[in-house]
C-alpha positions in Angstrom: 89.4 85.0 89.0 87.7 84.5 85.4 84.9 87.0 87.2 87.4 89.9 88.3 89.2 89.8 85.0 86.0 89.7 83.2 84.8 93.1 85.5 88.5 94.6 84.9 88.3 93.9 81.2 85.1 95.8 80.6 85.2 98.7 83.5 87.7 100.6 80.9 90.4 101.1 83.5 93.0 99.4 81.4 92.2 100.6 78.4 92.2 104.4 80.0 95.4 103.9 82.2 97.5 101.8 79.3 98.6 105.1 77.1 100.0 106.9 79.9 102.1 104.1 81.7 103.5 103.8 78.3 104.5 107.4 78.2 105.5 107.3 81.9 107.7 104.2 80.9 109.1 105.9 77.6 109.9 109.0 79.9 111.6 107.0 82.2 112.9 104.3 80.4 111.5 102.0 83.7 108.8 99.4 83.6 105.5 100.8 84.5 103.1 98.4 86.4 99.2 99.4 87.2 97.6 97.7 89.7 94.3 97.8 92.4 93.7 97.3 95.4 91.5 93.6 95.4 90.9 92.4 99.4 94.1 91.8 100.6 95.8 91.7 97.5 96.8 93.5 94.4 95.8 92.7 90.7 97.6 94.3 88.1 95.6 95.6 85.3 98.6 96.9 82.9 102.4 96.3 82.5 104.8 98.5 80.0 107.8 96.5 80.4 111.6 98.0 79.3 114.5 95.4 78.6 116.8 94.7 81.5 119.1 91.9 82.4 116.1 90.1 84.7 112.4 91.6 84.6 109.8 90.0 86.9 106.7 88.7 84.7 102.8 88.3 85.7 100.1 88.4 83.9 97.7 91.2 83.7 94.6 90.4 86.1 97.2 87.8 88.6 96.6 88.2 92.2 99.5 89.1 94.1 99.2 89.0 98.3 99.8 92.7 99.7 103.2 91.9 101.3 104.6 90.6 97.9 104.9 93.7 96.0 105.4 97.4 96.5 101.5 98.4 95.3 100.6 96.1 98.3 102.6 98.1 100.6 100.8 101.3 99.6 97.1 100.1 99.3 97.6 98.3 102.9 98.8 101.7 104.2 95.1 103.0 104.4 94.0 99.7 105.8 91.8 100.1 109.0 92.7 98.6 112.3 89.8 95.7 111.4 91.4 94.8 107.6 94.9 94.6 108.9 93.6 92.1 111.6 91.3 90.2 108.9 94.8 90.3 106.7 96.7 88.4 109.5 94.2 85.6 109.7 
């Protein structure tokens, strides 16, 4: 993990992407997540978070399995037949 943070932390993404999932959240008064695709996973790579009653918390550069969050759902929709069938062991 130390590895993929380390890449995320110096391939600029974050630092790129942050400023406008602030805005987006700021428009929309909604927390803003960002997140890649990582095998079958997802790591997120920012979070502009807005007060609510209950928020869900991670840290940035966590690992989250595809079928535990919505950005899994949508990264796993371009899977091909071979990483869906490598995804269900």
């Amino acid at each position: 993990m130390e590895l993929g943070n380390a890449y995320l932390a110096c391939c600029g993404l974050p630092d790129t992407l942050e400023p406008l999932a602030v805005a987006l959240a700021d428009e929309l008064d909604e927390s803003v997540s960002l997140a890649v695709p990582d095998g079958a996973g997802v790591r997120f790579i920012s979070q502009s978070t807005r007060r609510r009653t209950m928020a869900l918390a991670f840290q940035i550069g966590d690992l989250l399995p595809a079928e535990r969050c919505a950005p899994g759902v949508l990264f796993a929709a371009d899977w091909s037949p071979e990483q869906r069938a490598a995804w269900r062991g």
